[in-house]
C-alpha positions in Angstrom: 12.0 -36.9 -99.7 9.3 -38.2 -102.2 7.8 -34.2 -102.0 11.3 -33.1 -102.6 12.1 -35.2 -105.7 8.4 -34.6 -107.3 9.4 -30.6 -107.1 12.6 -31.2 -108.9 11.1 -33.0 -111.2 8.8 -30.3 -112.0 11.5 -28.2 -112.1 13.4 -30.2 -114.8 11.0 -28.9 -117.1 12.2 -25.5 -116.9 16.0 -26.4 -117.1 16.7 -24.3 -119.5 15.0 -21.5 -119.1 18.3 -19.8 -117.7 20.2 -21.1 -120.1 23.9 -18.8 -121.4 26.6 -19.4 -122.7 28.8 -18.9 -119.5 27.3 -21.6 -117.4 24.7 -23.2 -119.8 22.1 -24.8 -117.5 24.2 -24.3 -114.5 21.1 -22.0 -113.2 18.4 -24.2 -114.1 20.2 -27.0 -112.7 20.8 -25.7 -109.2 17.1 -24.5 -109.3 15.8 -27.8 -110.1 18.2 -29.2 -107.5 17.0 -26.9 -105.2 14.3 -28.9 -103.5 16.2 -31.6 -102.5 18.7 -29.5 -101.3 16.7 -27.8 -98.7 16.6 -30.7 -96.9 20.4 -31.0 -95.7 20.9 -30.5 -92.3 20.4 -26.7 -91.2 17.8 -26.0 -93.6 18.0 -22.9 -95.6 19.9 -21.6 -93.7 22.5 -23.7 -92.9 25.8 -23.8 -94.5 25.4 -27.3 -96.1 22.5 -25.9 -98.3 24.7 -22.5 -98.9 27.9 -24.4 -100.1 25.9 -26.9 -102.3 23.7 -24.4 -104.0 27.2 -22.2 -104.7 28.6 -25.6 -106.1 25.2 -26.3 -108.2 25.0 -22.9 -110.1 28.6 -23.6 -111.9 28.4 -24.8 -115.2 26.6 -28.2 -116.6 25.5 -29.1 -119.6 23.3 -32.4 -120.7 20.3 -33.9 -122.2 17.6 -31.9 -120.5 15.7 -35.3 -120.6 18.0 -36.8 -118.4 20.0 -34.3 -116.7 17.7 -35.0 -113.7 20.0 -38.0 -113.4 22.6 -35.4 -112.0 20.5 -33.6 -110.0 19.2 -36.4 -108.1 23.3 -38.1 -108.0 24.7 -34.5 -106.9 22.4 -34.3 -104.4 22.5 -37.4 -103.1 26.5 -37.0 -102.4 25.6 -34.0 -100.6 23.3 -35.5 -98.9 25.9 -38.3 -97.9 28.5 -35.6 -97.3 31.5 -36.7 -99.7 34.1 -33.2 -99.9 32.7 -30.6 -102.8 35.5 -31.4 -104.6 34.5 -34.9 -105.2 31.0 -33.7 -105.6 31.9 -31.5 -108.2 34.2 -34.1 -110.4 30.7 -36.6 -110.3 28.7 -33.6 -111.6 31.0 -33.0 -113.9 31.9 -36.3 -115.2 27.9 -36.4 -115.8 28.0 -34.0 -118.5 29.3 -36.2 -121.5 27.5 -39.4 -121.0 24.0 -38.0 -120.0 24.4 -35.2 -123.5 25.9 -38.5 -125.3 22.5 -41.0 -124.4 20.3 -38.9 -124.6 21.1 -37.5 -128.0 21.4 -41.2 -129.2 18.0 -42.0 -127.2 15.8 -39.2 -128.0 17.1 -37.1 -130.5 18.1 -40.2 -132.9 15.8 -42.5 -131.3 12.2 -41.6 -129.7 11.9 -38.4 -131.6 12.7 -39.8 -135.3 10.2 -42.6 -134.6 7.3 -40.4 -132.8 7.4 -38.2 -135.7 7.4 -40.9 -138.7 4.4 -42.7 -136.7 2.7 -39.3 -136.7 3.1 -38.7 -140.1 1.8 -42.0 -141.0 -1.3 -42.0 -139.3 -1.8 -38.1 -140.4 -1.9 -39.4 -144.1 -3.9 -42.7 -143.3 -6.4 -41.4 -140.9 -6.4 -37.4 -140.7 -3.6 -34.7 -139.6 -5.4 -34.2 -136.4 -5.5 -37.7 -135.5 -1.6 -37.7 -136.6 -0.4 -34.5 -134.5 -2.4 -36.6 -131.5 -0.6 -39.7 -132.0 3.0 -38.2 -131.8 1.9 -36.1 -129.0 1.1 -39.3 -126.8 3.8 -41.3 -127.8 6.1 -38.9 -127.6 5.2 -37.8 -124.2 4.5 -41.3 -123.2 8.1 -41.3 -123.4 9.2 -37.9 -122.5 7.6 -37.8 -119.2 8.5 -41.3 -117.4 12.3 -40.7 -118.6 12.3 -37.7 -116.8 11.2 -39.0 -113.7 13.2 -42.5 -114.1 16.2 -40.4 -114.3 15.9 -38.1 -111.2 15.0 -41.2 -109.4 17.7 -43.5 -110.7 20.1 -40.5 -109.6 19.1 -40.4 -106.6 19.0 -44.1 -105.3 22.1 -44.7 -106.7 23.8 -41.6 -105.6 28.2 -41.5 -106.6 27.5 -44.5 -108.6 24.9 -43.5 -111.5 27.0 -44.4 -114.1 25.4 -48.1 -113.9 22.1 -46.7 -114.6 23.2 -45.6 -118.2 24.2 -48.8 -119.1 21.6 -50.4 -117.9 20.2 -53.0 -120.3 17.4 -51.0 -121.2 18.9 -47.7 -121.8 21.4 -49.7 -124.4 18.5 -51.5 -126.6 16.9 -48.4 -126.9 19.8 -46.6 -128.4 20.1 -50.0 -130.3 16.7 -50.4 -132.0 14.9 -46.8 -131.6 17.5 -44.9 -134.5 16.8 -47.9 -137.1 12.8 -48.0 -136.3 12.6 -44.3 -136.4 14.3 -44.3 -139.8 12.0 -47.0 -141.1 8.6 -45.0 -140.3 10.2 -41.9 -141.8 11.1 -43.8 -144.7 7.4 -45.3 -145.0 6.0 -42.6 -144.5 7.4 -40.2 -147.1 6.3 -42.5 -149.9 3.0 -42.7 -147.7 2.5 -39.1 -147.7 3.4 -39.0 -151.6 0.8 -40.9 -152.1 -1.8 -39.2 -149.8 -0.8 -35.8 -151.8 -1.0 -37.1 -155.5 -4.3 -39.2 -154.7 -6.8 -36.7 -157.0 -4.0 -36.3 -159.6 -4.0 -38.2 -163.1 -0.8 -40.2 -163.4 1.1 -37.5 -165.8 0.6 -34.6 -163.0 1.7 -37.6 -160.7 4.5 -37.8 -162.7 5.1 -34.1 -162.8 5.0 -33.9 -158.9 7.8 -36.5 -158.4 10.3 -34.8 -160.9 9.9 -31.1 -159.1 10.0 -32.8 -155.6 13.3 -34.9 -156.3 14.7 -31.9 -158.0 13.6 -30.2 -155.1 15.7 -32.6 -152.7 18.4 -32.4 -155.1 18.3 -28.8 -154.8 18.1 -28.6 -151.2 20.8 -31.0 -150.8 23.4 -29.1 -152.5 23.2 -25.7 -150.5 22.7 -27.4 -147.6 25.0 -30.5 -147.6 24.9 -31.1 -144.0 21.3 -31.2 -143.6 20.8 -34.7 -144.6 19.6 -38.1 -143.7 16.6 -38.9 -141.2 16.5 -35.1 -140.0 16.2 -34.2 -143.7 13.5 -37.1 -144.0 11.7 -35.7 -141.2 11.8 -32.3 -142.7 10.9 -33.5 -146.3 7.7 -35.4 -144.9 6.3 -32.6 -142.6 6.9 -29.7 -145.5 4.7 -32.4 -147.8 1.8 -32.9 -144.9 1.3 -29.3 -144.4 1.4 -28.4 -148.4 -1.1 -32.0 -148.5 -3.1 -30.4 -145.3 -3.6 -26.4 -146.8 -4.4 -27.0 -150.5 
């Protein structure tokens, strides 16, 4: 089954490749599923795999990080032979805590704080350097969670929902967010800093009161767009004006 999970996991990568409105990731789901599937008793052709794949192409919708935690529970029930219709409430009771952690994990979390790092290390060191850094530890994130996920789904089977409460899916939706938000907010100053360094102090001076007009402006036609996303933004905007003049 080791062959079987690896292919899913590929296959998570592509989750959304199908996605619509009607069924969202339903598709992608059932085709990352797929593998693991095939190996219910009668093969491809057998009726177990039929009825499970017609079950897996309905609609779903998660974290594409950790939807893979689904795919490997689902399949696992099949596997176990529990009636579709409690197959389909687990898969269905999946969607809101798998879109709810990883939204808090990565979106708020791991993505926030590989960016600010990133940004840091662009304006200390060089932009290249910077884009590298937030490529690695990004991914060095990314990638395992993936994995952990379809795994975790699949040795726990009908009872995944321990895995997302496991204690170290909770400190990392506990001290991500606020580290994130503390290397964005270092590293906008940072960047500042790196963009004014050939300036005299009244151009300096100059360049702080159109940026925080600027911010003041962009806060006001777009009053949701605030916070660490608009931090992120902010600080990027700055590296690339720092990085092309």
């Amino acid at each position: 089954m080791t062959r079987g999970l690896g292919a899913s996991w590929l296959r998570t990568f592509l989750l959304q490749a199908s996605f619509n409105f009607d069924r969202m990731v339903g598709i992608g789901w059932a085709w990352a599923a797929e593998p693991i599937l095939r190996a219910l008793p009668g093969g491809r052709g057998g009726e177990a795999y039929h009825g499970a794949m017609r079950r897996a192409t309905r609609f779903f919708n998660a974290h594409p990080y950790l939807a893979g935690m689904a795919v490997g529970a689902v399949a696992r029930a099949e596997h176990e032979g529990l009636p579709p219709d409690k197959v389909e409430r687990l898969r269905q009771a999946l969607i809101g805590p798998l879109g709810s952690v990883g939204d808090k994990l990565i979106w708020a979390g791991v993505l926030p704080a590989s960016v600010g790092l990133g940004l840091l290390v662009a304006a200390l060191v060089s932009p290249v350097a910077g884009a590298v850094v937030f490529f690695v530890g990004y991914n060095a994130v990314h990638l395992p969670l993936r994995w952990w996920a379809l795994r975790e789904g699949w040795r726990r089977g009908a009872d995944v929902s321990g895995a997302l409460t496991a204690g170290g899916i909770k400190r990392g939706m506990r001290l991500l967010g606020p580290f994130g938000a503390l290397l964005v907010g270092i590293a906008i100053p940072v960047l500042g800093g790196w963009l004014a360094r050939d300036y005299v102090l009244e151009t300096k001076l100059s360049i702080a009161l159109v940026g925080a007009l600027g911010v003041a402006f962009a806060r006001w036609i777009l009053p949701a767009f605030r916070g660490l996303r608009f931090g992120l933004v902010a600080a990027a905007v700055a590296l690339l004006v720092g990085w092309l003049s």
